[in-house]
C-alpha positions as CSV (number, residue, x, y, z in Angstrom):
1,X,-5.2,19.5,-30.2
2,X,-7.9,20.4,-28.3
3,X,-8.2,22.7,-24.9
4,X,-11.3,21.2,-23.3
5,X,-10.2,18.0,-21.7
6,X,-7.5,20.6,-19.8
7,X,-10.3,22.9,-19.0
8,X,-12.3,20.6,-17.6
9,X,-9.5,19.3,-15.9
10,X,-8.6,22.9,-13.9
11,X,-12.4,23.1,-13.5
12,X,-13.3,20.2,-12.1
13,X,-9.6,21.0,-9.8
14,X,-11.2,24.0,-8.9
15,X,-14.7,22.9,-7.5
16,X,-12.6,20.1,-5.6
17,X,-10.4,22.9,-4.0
18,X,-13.5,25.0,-3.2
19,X,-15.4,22.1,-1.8
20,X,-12.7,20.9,0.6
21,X,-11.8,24.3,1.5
22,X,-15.6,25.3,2.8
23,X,-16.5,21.7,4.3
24,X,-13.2,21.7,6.1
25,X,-14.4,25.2,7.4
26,X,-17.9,24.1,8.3
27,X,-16.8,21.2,10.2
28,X,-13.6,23.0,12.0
29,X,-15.7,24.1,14.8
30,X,-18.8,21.7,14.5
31,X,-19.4,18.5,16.4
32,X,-19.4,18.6,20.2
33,X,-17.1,20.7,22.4
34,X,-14.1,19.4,23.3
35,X,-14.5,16.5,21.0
36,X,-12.6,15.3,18.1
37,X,-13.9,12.7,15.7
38,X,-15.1,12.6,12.4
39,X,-18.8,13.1,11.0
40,X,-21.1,12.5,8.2
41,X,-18.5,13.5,5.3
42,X,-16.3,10.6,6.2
43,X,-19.1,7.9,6.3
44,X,-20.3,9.0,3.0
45,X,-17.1,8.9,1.5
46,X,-16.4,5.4,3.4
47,X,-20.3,4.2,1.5
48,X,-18.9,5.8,-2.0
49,X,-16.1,3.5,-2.1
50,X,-17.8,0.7,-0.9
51,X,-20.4,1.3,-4.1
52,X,-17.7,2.1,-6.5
53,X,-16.2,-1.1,-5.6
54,X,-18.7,-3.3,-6.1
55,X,-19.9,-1.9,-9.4
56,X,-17.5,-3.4,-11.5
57,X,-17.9,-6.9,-9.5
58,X,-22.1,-5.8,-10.4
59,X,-21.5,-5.6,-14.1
60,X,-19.2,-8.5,-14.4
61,X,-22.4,-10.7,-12.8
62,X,-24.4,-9.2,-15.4
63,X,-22.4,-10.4,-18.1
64,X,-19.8,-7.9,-19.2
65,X,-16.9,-10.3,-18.9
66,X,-14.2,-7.5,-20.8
67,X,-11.4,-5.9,-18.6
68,X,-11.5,-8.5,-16.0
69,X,-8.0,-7.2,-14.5
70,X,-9.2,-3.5,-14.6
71,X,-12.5,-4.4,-13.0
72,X,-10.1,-6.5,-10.2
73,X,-7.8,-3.8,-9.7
74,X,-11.3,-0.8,-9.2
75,X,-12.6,-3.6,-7.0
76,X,-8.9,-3.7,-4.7
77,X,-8.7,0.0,-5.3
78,X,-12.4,1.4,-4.1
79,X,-12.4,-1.8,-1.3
80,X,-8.9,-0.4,0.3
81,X,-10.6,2.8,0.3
82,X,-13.7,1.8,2.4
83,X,-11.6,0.0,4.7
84,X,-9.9,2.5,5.3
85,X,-12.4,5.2,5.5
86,X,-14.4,3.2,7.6
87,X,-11.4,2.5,10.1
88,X,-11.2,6.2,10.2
89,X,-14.2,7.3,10.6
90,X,-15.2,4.7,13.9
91,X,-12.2,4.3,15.1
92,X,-10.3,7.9,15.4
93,X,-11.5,9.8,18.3
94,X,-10.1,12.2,20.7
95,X,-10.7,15.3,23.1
96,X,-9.0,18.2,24.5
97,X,-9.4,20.8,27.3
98,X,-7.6,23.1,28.9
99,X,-4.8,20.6,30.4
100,X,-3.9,18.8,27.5
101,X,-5.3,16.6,24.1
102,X,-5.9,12.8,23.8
103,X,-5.7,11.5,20.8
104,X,-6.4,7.7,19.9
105,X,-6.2,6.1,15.7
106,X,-6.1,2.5,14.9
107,X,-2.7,3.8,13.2
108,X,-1.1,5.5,15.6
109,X,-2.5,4.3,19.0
110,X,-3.4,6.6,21.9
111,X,-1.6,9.7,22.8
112,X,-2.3,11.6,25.8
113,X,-0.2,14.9,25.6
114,X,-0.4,18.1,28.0
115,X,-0.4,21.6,26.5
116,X,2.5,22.8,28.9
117,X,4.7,19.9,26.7
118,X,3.5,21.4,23.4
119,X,6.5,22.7,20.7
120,X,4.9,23.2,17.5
121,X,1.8,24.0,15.5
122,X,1.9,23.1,11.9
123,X,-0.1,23.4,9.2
124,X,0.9,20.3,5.9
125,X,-1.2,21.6,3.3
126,X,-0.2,18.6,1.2
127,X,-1.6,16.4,4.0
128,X,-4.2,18.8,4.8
129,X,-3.8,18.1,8.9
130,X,-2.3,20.5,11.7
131,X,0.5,18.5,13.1
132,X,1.2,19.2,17.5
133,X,4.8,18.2,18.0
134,X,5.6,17.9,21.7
135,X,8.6,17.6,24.1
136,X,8.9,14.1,24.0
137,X,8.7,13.6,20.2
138,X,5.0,12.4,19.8
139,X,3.3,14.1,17.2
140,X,-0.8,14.2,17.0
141,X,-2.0,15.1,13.5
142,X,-5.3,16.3,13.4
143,X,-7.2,16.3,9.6
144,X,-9.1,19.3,8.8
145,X,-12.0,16.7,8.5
146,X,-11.7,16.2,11.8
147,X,-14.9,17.9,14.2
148,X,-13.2,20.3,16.2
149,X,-10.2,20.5,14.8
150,X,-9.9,24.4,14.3
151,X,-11.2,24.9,18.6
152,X,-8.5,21.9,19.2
153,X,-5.9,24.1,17.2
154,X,-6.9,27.3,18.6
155,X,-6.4,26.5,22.0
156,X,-2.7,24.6,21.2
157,X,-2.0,28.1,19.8
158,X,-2.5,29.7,23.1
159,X,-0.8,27.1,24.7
160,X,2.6,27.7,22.8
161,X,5.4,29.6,24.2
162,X,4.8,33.0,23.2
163,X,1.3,32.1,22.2
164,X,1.7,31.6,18.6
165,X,1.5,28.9,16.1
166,X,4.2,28.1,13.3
167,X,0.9,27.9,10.7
């Protein structure tokens, strides 16, 4: 048995980690103040998909007629994906000040919350989003994808009672 299939696996792991982990940075504070919404990444990654999906649709028009229900599931897979990346990245928007946050995703609808109603700041790594929990049980999740997510966070920080965040 071999090592370098494993390897590759924790190295390619690795890069993914340490990519995600400086764009997530980068674009914490970038975009426009006060604004939330998503930029370039999530369009690219919304493009990607739509490519992948089509590839195996490409190569079954150019006569490769093997793996017909793999090709169909890559196509379902890698079109869900587009969808839903390109749902997310025209559709979520939001904006904050010193008052409150509003919040609006074709999932979740619109949420207009004030700070003085905020309970909790947390951090789901698995999720990778900072989740405000308020007084009337609304939660706004924000990706670290998100523009302005680390100012938006911030400021619910100060916000808190006591001025701190669970995360």
């Amino acid at each position: 048995m071999t090592l370098r299939p494993i390897i590759s696996g924790f190295v390619g792991g690795l890069i993914a980690v340490l990519f995600t982990a400086f764009f997530a940075r980068r674009v914490g504070k970038g975009g426009e103040p006060g604004q939330l919404r998503y930029g370039a990444f999530m369009w690219g990654l919304a493009a990607a998909c739509l490519v992948l999906a089509f590839l195996p649709v490409a190569a079954t028009l150019a006569g490769n007629e093997k793996e017909l229900w793999a090709k169909a599931a890559l196509f379902v897979g890698f079109g869900f994906g587009a969808a839903y990346s390109f749902g997310e990245a025209a559709l979520v928007r939001g904006s904050f000040d010193d008052q409150g946050i509003q919040f609006r995703t074709p999932w979740t609808g619109v949420k207009n919350e004030n700070w003085r109603d905020l309970r909790s700041v947390e951090f789901v790594g698995s999720c990778s989003w900072y989740t405000l929990s308020f007084a009337n049980g609304k939660k706004v999740r924000l990706s670290q994808y998100l523009q302005g997510h680390l100012s938006a966070v911030e400021l619910a920080r100060t916000k808190l009672p006591g001025g701190r965040g669970d995360a």
